[in-house]
N, C-alpha and C positions, 0 to 999 in steps of 0.2 A: 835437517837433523836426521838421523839414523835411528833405525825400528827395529824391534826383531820379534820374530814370533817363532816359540819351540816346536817343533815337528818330533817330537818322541824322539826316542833312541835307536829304533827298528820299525818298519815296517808295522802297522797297527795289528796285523793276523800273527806274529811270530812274540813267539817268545825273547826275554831280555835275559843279561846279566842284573842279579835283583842286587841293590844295596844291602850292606851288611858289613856289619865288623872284618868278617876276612875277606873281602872282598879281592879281586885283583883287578887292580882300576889300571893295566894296560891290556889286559881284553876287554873291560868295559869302552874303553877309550879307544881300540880296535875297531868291537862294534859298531859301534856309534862313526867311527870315519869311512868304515864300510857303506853304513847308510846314506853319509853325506856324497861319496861317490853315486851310490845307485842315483840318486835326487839331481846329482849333478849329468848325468847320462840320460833321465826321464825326460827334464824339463828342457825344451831346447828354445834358441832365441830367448835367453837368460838377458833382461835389458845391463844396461851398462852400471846403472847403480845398485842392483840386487844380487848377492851373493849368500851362498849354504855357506855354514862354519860350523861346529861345534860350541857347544855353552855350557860352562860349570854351572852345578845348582849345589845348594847346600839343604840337606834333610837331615832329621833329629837320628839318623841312621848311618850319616856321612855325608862322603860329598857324590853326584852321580854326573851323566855329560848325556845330552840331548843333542842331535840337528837343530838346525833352528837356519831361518831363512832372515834376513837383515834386507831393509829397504832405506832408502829414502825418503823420509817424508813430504818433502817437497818435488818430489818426481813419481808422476801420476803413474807413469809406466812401471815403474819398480813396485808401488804400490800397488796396483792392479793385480801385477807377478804373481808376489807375496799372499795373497789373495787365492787367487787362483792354486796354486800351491797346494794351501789350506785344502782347499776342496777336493783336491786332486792326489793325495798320498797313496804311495801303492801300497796294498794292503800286503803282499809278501815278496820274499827276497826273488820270487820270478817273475812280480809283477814288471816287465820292461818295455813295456809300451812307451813309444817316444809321445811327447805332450808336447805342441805350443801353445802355449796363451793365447795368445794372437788370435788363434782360428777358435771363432766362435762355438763352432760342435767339433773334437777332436776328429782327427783320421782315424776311422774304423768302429767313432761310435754312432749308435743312432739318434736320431733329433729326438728329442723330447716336448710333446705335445702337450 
């Protein structure tokens, strides 16, 4: 069965397009594929069943679009991914440090005691 979990619309340090009446939901929807590209360039060895998409939500303000990382549920390794992810978000549009899952302490960080 298929999962997903939302990863915001940007990067957690950067500012967004906010919901609202006039909104222009093809730069929201812009942004938001921008991010899914960075996400897709961070995370590398992406397993076979976990993939970044975009997700509509709907708020008492309209409608808005998030990343969002989709897993497998019964595929430990997408799972895992997914997870990982989570943990792992760059905080701005320069954060482009390559990330495998796979390796237990990233390349370039330090182990944590």
């Amino acid at each position: 069965m298929k999962d997903f979990m939302t990863l915001g619309p940007v990067p957690f340090e950067e500012d967004c397009i906010q919901v609202s009446p006039e909104v222009d939901y093809s730069a929201m929807r812009k942004e938001v594929s921008n991010y899914v590209a960075l996400l897709e360039s961070r995370f590398i060895n992406i397993p076979e069943n976990a993939y970044f998409g975009i997700k509509r939500e709907s708020h008492d303000f309209g409608t808005y679009f998030e990343a969002a990382v989709y897993w497998d549920t019964e595929d430990t390794d997408s799972q895992t991914f997914a997870f990982f992810v989570e943990n792992h978000l760059p905080a701005s549009w320069k954060d482009d440090a390559k990330l495998d899952w796979k390796t237990p302490v990233p390349a370039g960080w330090a182990e944590i005691d």
